[in-house]
C-alpha positions, 0 to 999 in steps of 0.5 A: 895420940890424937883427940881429935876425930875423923867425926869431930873433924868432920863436924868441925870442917863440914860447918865451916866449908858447907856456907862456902859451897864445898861440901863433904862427899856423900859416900861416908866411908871414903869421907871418913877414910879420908878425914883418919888419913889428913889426922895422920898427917897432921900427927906426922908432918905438923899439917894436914897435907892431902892424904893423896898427894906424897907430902914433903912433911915441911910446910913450905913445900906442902902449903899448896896442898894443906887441906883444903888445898889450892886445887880445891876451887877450881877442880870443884868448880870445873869437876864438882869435885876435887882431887881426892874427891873429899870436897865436892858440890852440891850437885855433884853430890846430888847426882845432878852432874857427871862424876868425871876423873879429876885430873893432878893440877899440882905442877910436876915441879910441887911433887915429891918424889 
């Protein structure tokens, strides 16, 4: 079992992606549900793959998506947020922008099936 917290996590990644311009969505229970989920995955796999793309469970074929994942920068620069919504912008997260789908960047080649 893990020591480390979906809140500990949280505090960890929130002080190093905040000065970045990448902030943690509002809505703290998803946040939350989502920080539990990239913990399992570290516990499963060895890295924490996005919880909401299917992980191959090796790192080579998953280093795009460790979170954060590549797509991160440029769903949250188009979008406000990426795909999982687990990052977002300032403005998205202050209302200042549309909340728009964030459509799969990740080539169909990448995705396990």
């Amino acid at each position: 079992m893990s020591t480390l917290t979906p809140k500990t996590l949280y505090e960890m990644l929130r002080k190093a992606q905040e000065p970045k311009g990448y902030f943690f969505n509002k809505d703290m229970g998803m946040t939350m549900a989502l920080l539990e989920s990239l913990i399992t995955n570290k516990e499963r796999y060895g890295h924490m793959a996005c919880p909401c793309r299917l992980a191959a469970g090796e790192y080579e074929a998953d280093k795009d998506i460790v979170c954060p994942c590549v797509y991160r920068e440029p769903d949250v620069e188009e979008y406000g947020a990426c795909f999982c919504g687990l990052y977002v912008s300032e403005a998205w997260n202050n209302e200042e922008i549309e909340h728009k789908y964030v459509p799969e960047r990740r080539p169909p080649e990448k995705i396990s099936l």
